[in-house]
C-alpha positions in Angstrom: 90.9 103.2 99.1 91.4 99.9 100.3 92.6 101.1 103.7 89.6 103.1 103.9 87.1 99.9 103.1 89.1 98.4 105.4 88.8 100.2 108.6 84.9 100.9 107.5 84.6 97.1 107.6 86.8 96.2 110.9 84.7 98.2 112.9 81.3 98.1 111.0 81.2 94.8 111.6 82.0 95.0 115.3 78.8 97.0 115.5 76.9 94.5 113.7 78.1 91.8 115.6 77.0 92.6 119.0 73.9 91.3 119.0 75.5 88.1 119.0 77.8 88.2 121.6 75.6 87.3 124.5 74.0 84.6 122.1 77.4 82.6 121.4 79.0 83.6 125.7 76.0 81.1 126.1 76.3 78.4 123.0 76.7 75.1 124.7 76.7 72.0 123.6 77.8 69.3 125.6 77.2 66.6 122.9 80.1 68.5 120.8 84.0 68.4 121.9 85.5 71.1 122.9 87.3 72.4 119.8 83.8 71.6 118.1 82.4 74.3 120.6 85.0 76.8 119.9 84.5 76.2 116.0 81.0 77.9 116.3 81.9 80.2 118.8 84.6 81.2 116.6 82.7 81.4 113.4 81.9 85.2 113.3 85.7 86.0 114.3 86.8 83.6 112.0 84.7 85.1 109.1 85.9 88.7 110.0 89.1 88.0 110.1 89.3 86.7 106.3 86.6 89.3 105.3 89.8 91.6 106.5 92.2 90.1 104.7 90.4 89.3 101.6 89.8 93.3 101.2 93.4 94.4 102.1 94.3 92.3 97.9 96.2 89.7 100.2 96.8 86.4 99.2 97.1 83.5 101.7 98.7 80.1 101.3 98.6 77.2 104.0 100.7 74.5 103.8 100.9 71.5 106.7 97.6 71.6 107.8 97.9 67.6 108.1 100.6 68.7 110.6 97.5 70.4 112.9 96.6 67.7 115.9 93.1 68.0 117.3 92.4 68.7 120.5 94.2 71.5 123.0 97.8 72.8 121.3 99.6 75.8 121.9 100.7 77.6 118.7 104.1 79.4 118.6 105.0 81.3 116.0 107.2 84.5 114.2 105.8 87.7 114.6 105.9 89.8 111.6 103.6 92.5 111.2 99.6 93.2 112.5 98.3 91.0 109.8 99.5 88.1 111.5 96.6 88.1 113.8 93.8 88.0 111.5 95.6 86.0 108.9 95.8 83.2 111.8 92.4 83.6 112.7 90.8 83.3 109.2 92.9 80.8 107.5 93.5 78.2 110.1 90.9 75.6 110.9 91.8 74.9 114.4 90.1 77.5 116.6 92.2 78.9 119.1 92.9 82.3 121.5 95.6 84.5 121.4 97.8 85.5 124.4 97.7 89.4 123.9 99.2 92.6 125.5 96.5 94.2 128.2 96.3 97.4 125.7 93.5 95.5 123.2 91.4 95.4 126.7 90.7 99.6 125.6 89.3 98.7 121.8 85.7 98.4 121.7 83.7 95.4 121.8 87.1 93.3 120.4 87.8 92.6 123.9 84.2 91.1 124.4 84.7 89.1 121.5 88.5 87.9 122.9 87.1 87.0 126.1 85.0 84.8 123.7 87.5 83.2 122.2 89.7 82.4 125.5 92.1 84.8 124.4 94.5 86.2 128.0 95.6 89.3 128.2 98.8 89.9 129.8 100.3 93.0 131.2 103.9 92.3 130.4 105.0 95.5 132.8 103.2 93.8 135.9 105.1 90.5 136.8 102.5 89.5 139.3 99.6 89.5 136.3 101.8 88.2 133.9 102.5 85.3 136.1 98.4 85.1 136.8 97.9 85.5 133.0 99.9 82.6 132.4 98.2 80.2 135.0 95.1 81.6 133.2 96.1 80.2 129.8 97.6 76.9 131.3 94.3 76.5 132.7 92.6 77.0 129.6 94.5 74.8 127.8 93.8 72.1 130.2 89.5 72.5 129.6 90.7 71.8 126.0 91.0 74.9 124.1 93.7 75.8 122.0 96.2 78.7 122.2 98.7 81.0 120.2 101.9 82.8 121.3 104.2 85.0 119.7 107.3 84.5 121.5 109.2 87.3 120.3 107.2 89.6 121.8 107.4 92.3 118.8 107.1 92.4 115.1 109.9 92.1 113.2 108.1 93.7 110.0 109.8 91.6 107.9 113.3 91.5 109.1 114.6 88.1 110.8 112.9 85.9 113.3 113.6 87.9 116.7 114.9 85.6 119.7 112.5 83.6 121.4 111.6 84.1 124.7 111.2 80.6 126.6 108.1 81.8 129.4 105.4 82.0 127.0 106.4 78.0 126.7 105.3 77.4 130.0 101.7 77.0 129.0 102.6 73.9 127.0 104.6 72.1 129.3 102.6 72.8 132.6 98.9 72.0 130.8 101.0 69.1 128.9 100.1 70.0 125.4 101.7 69.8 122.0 103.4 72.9 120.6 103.1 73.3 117.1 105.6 75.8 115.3 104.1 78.3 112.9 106.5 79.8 110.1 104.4 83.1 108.8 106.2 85.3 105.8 105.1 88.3 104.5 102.4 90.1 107.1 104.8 92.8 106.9 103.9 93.3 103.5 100.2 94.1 104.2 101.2 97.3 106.8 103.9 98.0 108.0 106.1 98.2 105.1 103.4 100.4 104.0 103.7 103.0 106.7 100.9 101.7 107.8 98.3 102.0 104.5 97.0 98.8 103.8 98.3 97.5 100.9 98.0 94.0 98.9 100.7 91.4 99.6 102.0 87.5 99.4 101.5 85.8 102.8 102.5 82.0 103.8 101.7 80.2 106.4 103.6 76.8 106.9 102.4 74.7 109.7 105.4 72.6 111.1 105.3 69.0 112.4 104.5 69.0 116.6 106.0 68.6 119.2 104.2 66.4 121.6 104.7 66.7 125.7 106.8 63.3 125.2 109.4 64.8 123.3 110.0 68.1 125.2 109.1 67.7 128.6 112.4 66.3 129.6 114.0 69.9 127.2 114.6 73.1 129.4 112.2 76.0 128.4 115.2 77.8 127.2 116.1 74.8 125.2 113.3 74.7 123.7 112.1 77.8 122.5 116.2 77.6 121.0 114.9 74.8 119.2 111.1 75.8 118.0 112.9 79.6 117.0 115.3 78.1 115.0 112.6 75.7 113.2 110.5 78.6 112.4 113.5 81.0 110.9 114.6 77.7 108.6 111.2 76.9 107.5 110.2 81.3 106.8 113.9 81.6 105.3 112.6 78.5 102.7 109.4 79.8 102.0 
């Protein structure tokens, strides 16, 4: 039943957001900051997202939000399961894009509303757009919006943090941006451990201290995403 309410609301809602979507493309206001922007552009997504969750029985916990700076970051996290997406969406204040795999580009109206958000899509088979997708984000996080990353590249449904690869880093260190590291535990819980039926489950989110240009910039990228991969697996294996 609930995977059934679910998919009725993910893309009932899609429908009844369109109306909106050449409204917000056009919300300006230069007397706001940036993130302030994106926080009303962002408000609809943000509301579906935890809509989603909330009727899939999942609990969410945040801890470290204090750890969140303002202004343009790039988040890095674990990826566990599908959930992670709108788990990130709906439960952390800071708004924020997603770098995503070119495929989403085929769902309906979701694309309109990623384009939206600053999200990049990135066709990990093509080096040449993968290499323009990244000087897309970097660029993006230099106007001042914010950005997420999973740098394993697949879900681990639940099993341990995959390695880290260090390119996706790149968009910190060449806009200059803190990195903050994102521990998320049980996604997996929601889907995929479900064979694919939506099913109630405990999710965490902890938000780790950041890492400011200062500290890394001098770190090689495959230093560093060493470092932020090992961070998150402590901090998920604690929670």
């Amino acid at each position: 039943m609930r995977t059934i309410a679910f998919y009725l609301y993910f893309f009932g809602y899609l429908i009844y957001s369109i109306p909106f979507l050449k409204k917000i493309r056009n919300q300006e206001d230069s007397s706001l900051s940036i993130e302030e922007q994106d926080k009303k552009k962002h408000f609809l997504a943000k509301h579906w997202s935890k809509t989603l969750v909330r009727i899939s029985g999942t609990k969410v916990t945040v801890i470290g939000e204090e750890n969140m700076p303002t202004g343009a970051v790039l988040l890095v996290s674990n990826h566990e399961g599908n959930f992670d997406i709108p788990v990130l969406l709906g439960f952390l204040e800071k708004p924020f894009g997603f770098i995503s795999k070119i495929e989403v580009l085929k769902i309906p109206i979701v694309h309109k509303w990623m384009r939206i958000m600053n999200c990049v899509f990135m066709d990990r088979k093509d080096r040449r757009q993968s290499i323009q997708a990244i000087r897309q984000g970097i660029a993006i996080l230099k106007e001042g919006h914010s950005l997420s990353v999973f740098p394993e590249g697949t879900r681990s449904k639940g099993g341990p943090v995959g390695e880290f690869k260090a390119g996706s880093l790149r968009l910190a260190s060449d806009a200059q941006v803190p990195i903050v590291p994102i521990a998320i535990k049980g996604t997996s819980g929601a889907m995929e451990k479900n064979k694919g039926w939506i099913k109630p489950a405990e999710v965490t989110i902890s938000i780790l201290p950041p890492l400011t240009y200062e500290q890394y910039k001098e770190m090689a990228m495959v230093e560093l995403a060493k470092k932020i991969e090992a961070e998150i697996a402590a901090e998920k294996a604690g929670l």
